[in-house]
Structure formats: structure tokens, C-alpha cells
ZAMARGU-4260 file (C-alpha; in steps of 0.2 Angstrom, whole numbers, plus 5000, padded with zeros to 4 digits):
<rodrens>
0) 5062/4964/5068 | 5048/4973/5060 | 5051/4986/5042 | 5035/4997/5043 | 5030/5009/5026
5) 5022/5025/5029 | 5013/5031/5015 | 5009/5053/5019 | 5000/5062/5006 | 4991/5077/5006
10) 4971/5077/5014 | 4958/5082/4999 | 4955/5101/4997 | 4974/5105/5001 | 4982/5113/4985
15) 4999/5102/4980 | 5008/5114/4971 | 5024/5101/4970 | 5008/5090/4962 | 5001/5102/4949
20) 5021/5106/4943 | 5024/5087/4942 | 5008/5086/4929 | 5013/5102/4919 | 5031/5096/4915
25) 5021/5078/4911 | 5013/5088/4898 | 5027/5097/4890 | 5036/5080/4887 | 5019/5071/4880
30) 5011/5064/4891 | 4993/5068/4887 | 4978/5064/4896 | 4986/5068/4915 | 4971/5075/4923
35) 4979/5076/4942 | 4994/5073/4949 | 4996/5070/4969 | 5013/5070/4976 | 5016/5061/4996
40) 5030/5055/5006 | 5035/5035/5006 | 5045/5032/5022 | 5051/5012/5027 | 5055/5014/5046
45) 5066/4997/5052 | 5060/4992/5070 | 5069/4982/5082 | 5054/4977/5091 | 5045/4963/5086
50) 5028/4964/5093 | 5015/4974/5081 | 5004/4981/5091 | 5017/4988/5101 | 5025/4996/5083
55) 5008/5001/5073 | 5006/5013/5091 | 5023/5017/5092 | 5023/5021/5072 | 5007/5032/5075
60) 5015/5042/5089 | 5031/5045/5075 | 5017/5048/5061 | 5008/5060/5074 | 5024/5070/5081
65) 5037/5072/5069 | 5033/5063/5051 | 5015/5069/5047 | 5008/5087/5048 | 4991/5083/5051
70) 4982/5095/5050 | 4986/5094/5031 | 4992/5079/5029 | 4985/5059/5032 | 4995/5045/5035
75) 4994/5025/5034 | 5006/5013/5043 | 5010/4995/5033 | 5019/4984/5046 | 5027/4971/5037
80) 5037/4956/5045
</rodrens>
């Protein structure tokens, strides 16, 4: 069996307002000094499969299909035993 973290976060250029909220409360309770705040998605995915090459392309078409929009979004795939 194979756990696999997906990591998604927003490409660069693509305005995070869920980000900028995130680092405007930060400010209201003190915390000076946040210049940016970034906010993704952490996903652990447990596979039955045990051979990795087969998972990292199996994980790529998930990432590709269903758990990543692409188009604004990257992914990386940790595979982990």
C-alpha cells in the first residue's frame, strides 16, 4: 500500500482572495510583518497499489481530472511507502 500527498496551490499571477483574507485577520490580531499569504489544498490519497510508477500516473490523471483546475492551479504528487 502506498499514502500519496498532493500538495495544490494557486499558479503565480492568480489573485487568492481566501489568501489576502487570511493575512488581513493576521494583522488585526498582531501579527506584523505578513507581507503575502498563499492558501492551497493538502490532500493524502491511500492507494492499494503498490507499484509507484503505476500510482505517480494514476495520481496525475486524479490531479489532472478531478482534484486540480489547471488552468489556475499547479499540483505536486509526494508518493510515500
Amino acid at each position: 500500500m502506498l499514502k500519496a500527498r498532493v500538495h495544490i496551490t494557486l499558479k503565480p499571477g492568480v489573485l487568492d482572495p481566501q489568501g489576502k483574507a487570511v493575512q488581513h485577520s493576521l494583522s488585526a490580531l498582531g501579527f506584523d510583518g505578513v507581507e503575502q499569504v498563499r492558501q492551497g489544498k493538502y490532500i493524502e490519497i491511500d492507494l492499494a497499489d503498490g507499484d509507484r510508477t503505476l500510482a505517480q500516473e494514476r495520481l496525475d490523471a486524479m490531479c489532472r481530472q478531478l482534484l486540480a483546475n489547471t488552468v489556475i492551479e499547479n499540483y505536486a504528487i509526494d508518493i510515500l511507502e
